[in-house]
C-alpha positions as CSV (number, residue, x, y, z in Angstrom):
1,X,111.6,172.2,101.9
2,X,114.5,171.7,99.3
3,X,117.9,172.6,100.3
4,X,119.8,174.2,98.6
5,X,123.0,173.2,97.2
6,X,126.3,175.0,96.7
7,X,128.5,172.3,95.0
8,X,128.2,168.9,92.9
9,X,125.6,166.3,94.5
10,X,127.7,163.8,93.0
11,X,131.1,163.5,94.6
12,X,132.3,159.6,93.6
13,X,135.7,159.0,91.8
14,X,137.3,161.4,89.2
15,X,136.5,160.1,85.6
16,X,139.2,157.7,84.0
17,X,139.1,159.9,80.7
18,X,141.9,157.6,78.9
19,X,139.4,154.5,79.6
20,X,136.6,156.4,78.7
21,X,137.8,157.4,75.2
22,X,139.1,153.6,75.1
23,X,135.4,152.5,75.8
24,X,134.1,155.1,73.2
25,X,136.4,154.4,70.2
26,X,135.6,150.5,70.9
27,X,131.6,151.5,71.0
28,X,132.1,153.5,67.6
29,X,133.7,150.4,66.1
30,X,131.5,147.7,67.5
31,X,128.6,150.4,66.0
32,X,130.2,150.5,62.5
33,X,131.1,146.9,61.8
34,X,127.9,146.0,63.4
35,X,125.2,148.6,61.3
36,X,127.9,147.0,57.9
37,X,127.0,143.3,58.8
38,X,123.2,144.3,59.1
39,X,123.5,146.5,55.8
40,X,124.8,143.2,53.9
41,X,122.7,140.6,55.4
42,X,119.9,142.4,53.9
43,X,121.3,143.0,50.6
44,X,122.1,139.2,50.7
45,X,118.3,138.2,52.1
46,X,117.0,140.2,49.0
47,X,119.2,138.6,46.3
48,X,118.2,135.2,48.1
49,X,114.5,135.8,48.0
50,X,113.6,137.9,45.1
51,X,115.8,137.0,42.5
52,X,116.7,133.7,41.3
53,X,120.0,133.7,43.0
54,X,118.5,131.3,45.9
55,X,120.2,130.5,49.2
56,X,124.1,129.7,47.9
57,X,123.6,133.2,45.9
58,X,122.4,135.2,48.5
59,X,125.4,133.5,50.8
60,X,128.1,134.6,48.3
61,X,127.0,138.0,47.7
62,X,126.8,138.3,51.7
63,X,130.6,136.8,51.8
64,X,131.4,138.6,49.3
65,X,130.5,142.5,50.4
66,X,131.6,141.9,54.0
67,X,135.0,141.6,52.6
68,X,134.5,144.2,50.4
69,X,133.1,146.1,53.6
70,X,135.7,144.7,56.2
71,X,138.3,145.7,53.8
72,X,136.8,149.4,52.9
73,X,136.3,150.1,56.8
């Protein structure tokens, strides 16, 4: 049969919460500059391939709104 426990099954180190949060706000960033870059390499695929802009369009708009975005954020 189970035993039955009276404290945490887990006993390893304490938590380094000031790492943790470090870890976390880098995560948020990486997330937010990340989902941007994706965001405008799509706009820039669609001015590239559906409009006349070609390849040197779609490349300008995509340098274009990451500095916009970079600068925004």
């Amino acid at each position: 049969m189970s035993e039955h426990h009276s404290g945490p099954v887990e006993v390893g180190a304490k938590m380094d919460l000031a790492e943790h949060q470090k870890t976390y706000n880098r995560f948020l960033l990486a997330s937010k500059y990340g989902t941007m870059l994706v965001c405008m390499l799509m706009i820039a695929m669609a001015v590239g391939f559906f409009t006349t802009g070609g390849f040197f369009g779609g490349l300008l708009v995509f340098i274009i709104l990451s500095a916009a975005g970079f600068f925004i954020l």
